[in-house]
N, C-alpha and C positions, 0 to 999 in steps of 0.2 A: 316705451323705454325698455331696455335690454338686461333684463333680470341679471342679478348681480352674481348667480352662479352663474350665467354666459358667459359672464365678463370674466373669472378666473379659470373657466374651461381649459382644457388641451386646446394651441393654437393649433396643431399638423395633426390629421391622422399617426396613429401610431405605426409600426412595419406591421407587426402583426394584424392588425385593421384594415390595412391595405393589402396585403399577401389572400387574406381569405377572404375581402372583397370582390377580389381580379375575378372578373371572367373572362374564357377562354373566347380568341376569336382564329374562328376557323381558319382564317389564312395563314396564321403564324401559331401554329400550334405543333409544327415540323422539328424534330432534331436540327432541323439546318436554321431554324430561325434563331434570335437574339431579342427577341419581344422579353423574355421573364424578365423580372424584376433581380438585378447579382447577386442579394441573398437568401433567391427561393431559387437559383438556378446551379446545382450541384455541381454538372457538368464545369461549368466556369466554374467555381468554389477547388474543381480540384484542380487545376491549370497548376503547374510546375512552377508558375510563377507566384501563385498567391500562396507557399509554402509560408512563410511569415504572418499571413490573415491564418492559416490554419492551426501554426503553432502558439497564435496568441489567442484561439477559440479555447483550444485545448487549456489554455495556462486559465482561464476566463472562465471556463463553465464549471469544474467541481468548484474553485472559490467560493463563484455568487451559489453556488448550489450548496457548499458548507456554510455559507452566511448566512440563507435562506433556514436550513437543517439545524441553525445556531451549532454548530461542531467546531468547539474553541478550541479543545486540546486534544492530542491523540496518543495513543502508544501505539508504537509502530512495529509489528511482526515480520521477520524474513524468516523466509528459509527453505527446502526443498519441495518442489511438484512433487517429489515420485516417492517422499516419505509414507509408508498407508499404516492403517489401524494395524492390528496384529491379528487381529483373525483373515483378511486380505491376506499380507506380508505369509503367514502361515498355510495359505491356500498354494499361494506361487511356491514356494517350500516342497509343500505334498508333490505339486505337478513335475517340480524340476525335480526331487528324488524320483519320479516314475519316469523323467526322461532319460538318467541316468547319467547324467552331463558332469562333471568333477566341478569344472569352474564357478558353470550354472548354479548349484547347488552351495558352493561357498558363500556367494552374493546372495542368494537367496537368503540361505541363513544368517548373512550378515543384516539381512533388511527385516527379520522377524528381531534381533536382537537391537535394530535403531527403531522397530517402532516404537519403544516405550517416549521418544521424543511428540511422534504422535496426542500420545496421552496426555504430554506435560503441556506441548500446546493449547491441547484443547479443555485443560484446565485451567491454563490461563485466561483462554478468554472467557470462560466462565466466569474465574475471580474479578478480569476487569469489568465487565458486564455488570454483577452483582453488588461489588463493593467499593466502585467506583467515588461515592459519594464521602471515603477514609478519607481522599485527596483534596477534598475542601471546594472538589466542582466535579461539573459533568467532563468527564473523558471519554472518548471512542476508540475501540480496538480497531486499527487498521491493520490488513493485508493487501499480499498482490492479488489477491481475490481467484487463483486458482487451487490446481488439487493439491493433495498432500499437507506439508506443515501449515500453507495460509487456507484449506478448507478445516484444519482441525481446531484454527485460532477463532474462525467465524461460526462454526460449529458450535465450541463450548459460549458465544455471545448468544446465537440464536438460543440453544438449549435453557439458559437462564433469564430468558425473557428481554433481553437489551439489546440495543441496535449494535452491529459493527459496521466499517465500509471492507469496501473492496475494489478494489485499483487493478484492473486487469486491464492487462496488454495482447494485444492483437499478432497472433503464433502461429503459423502455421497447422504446430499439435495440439494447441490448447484452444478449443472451437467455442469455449461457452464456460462463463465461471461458476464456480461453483453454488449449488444450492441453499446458504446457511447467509448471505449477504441480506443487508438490511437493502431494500429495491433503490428506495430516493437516495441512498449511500454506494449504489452499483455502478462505476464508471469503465467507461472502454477510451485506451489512450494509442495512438500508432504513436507517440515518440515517444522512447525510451525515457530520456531527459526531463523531458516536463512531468513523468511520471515521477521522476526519481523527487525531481523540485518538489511535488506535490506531498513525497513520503515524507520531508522534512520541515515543512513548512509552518506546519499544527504539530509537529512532536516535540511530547516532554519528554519520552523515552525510547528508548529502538533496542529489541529485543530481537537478537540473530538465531537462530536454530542452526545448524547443520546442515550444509547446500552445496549445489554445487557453483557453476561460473556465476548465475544470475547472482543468487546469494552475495557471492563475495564480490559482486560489482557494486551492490548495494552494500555493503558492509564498506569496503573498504571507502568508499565516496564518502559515507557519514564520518570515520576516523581521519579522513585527507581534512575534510572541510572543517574539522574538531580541530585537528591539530594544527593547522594554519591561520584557527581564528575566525576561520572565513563562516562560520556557526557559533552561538555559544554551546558551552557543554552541557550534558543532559545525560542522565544516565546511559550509555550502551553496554550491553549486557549480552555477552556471547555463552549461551547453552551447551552445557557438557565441554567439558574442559580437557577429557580424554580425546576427544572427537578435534577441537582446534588446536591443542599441543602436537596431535600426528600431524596435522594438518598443514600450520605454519609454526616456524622455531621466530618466534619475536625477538630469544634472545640473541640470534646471530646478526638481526639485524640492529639492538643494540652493542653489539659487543665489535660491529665490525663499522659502527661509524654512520648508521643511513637512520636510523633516527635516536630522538634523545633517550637517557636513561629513561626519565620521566613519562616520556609517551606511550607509553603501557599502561600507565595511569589513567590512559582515555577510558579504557572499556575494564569490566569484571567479568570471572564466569561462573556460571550459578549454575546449579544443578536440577533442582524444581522450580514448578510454577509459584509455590510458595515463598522461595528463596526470591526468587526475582522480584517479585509484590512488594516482598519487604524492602527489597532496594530501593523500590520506586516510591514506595512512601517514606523513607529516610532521607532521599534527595531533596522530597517534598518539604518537610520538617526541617530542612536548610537550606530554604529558599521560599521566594515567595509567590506560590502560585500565581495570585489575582494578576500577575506579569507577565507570565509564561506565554500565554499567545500570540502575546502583542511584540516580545521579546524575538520567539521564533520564525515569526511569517518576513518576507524580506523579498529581494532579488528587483 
């Protein structure tokens, strides 16, 4: 008789079971054969046609990988690669006064006087790391997982002993993310999009630094998608208010008709890592967490 765990076994081999079963037979073991199996064979996988198999892997793998991770909630960081600490920022300073360059040395100086944003980043994720637990659940600091403001966001998480992720994208200049990511929270995306999907998916909050295109691709997508609904609202929270007042004049664009009074109302701007925490736990205190993930994930 067929013992009754036979009987509720796996009826198929699983892929994984059969991928590292296969043995190789020498006659089709060629570039030019089509023996593998389609999802251990790469080659196929990259075909121009199976872009769709590719962007729904991408959309697939950190999910089940933050379901896996249990990563309900996120606060979400943007903002500059090229922001550095201030003894760096002060290095290039030294070198460009001994080149002797006028303009050089302007920018220069301008980047010793933005890195104090450095600092604030990377006390923030210190505070979300640490005191995450105010919020009434686990939350995770995410960035784009490269240099500047999102190494100094994952920076102050490592530092205080808590996981953050990091979301990098595939750059020609940016070869490798930075060192401060939590590993099982380390993703590499080629599409833009599905990266972006991913930054809003788990956030309770999104928290902009100062940046440049990337930045404001990200920023502005979260305020489009805020103000049309097509998200609910969540704190967004734009860093240093001297920095996006030169930047953009929001109120020419209320005052000449392209969006509502109100729509400034989407986002704040705060000044410290402190100032921002409290925002995020005030949202918190007028809303009801235990909702938020289930609220935010979509598409």
């Amino acid at each position: 008789m067929t013992p009754k765990s036979d009987l509720k076994a796996r009826n198929f081999p699983s892929a994984h079971e059969e991928a590292v079963a296969v043995r190789p037979v020498a006659r089709y073991e060629g570039p030019e054969s089509s023996y593998r199996m389609a999802f251990t064979d790469t080659e196929f996988l990259l075909r121009e046609e199976l872009r769709p198999v590719r962007m729904q892997l991408e959309l697939m793998k950190p999910e089940l990988v933050q379901q896996d991770q249990k990563v309900d909630s996120t606060i979400v960081l943007f903002g500059s690669a090229r922001l550095k600490p201030r003894e760096q920022a002060q290095a290039l300073l030294d070198e460009a006064v001994a080149g002797g360059d006028a303009a050089a040395i302007r920018r220069a100086r301008r980047q010793v006087e933005m890195s104090h944003y450095y600092d604030e980043a990377r006390k923030l994720g210190e505070i979300v790391a640490r005191d995450a637990d105010a919020l009434g659940e686990p939350v995770v600091l995410v960035t784009g997982g490269g240099p500047g403001i999102m190494e100094a966001g994952n920076r102050g998480a490592f530092e205080a002993g808590g996981r953050s992720m990091g979301m990098n994208i595939v750059l020609p200049f940016e070869q490798a993310p930075n060192p401060y990511i939590t590993p099982e929270l380390c993703f590499q995306f080629h599409y833009f999009a599905i990266r972006k999907m991913h930054f809003l998916m788990r956030a309770v909050a999104l928290v902009s630094f100062p940046g440049g295109f990337g930045t404001l691709d990200e920023l502005f997508e979260a305020l489009t998608l805020t103000q049309t609904s097509k998200i609910r609202r969540r704190p967004i929270l734009l860093f240093g208010k001297e920095f996006w007042s030169r930047l953009i004049d929001f109120d020419v664009l209320v005052e000449d008709g392209m969006i509502n009074p109100e729509d400034v109302n989407i986002f704040k701007y705060v000044e410290t890592a402190e100032e921002a925490w409290q925002e995020i736990k005030r949202a918190y205190a007028e809303d009801e967490p235990n909702t938020t993930a289930r609220q935010t994930r979509g598409g």
